[in-house]
C-alpha positions in Angstrom: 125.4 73.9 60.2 128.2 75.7 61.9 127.7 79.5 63.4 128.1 81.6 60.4 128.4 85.0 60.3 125.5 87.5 59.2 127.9 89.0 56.4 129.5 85.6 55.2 126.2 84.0 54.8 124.9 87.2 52.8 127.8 86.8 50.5 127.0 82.8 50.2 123.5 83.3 49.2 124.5 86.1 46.9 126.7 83.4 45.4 123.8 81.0 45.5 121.4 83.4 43.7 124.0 84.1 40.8 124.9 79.5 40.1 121.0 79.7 39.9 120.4 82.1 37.8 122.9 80.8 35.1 121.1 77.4 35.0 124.4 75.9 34.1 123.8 73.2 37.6 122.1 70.0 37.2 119.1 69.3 38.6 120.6 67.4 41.7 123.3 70.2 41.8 120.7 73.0 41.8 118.4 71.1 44.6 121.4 71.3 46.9 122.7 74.3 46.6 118.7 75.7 46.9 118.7 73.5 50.2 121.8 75.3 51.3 120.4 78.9 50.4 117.2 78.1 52.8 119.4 76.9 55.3 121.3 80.1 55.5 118.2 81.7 54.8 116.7 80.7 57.8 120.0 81.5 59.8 120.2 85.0 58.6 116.6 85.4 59.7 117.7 83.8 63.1 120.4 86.5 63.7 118.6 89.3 62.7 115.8 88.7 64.6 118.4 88.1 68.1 119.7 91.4 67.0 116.6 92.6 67.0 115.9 91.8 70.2 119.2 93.1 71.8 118.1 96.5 69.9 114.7 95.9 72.3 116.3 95.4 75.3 119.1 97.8 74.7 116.7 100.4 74.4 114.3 99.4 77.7 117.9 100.2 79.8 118.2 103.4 78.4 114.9 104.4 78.9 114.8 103.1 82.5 111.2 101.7 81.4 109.6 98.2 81.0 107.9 99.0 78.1 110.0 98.0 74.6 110.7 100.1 71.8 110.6 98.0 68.5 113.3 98.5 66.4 112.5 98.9 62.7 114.1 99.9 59.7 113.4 103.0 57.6 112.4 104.9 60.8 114.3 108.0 61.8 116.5 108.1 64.7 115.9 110.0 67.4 118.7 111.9 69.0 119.6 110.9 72.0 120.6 113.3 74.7 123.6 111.9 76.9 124.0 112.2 80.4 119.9 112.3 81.1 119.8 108.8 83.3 
């Protein structure tokens, strides 16, 4: 499968979800676009998990440190003060 991007492959499986749910595919129809789902599936997982590791690294070079924040959602941000490095 060709690089997709993050928000195109979103909007497939969106797509994917809603020829599903209508159960008006065939059975053969309905297997293949479920394989195509899990394919972008696991891609989506693959960039979001790359992202997260730039977050990681990003954040070890502004703090100077070698220890990694992890990034995770739902946290507050922290302010960051400029000109501190």
């Amino acid at each position: 499968m060709a690089q997709i991007k993050f928000e195109e492959a979103v909007k497939r499986l969106e797509q994917i979800v809603v020829s599903l749910e209508k159960g008006n595919l065939s059975l053969e129809e309905s297997l293949k676009v479920f394989e195509e789902g899990v394919k972008l599936s696991k891609s989506c997982l693959k960039i979001l998990d790359d992202s997260e590791k730039r977050v990681e690294v990003l954040l070890k070079q502004k703090e100077g440190k070698g220890k990694l924040k992890p990034f995770r959602l739902g946290e507050p941000e922290q302010s960051v003060q400029e000109g501190t490095d």
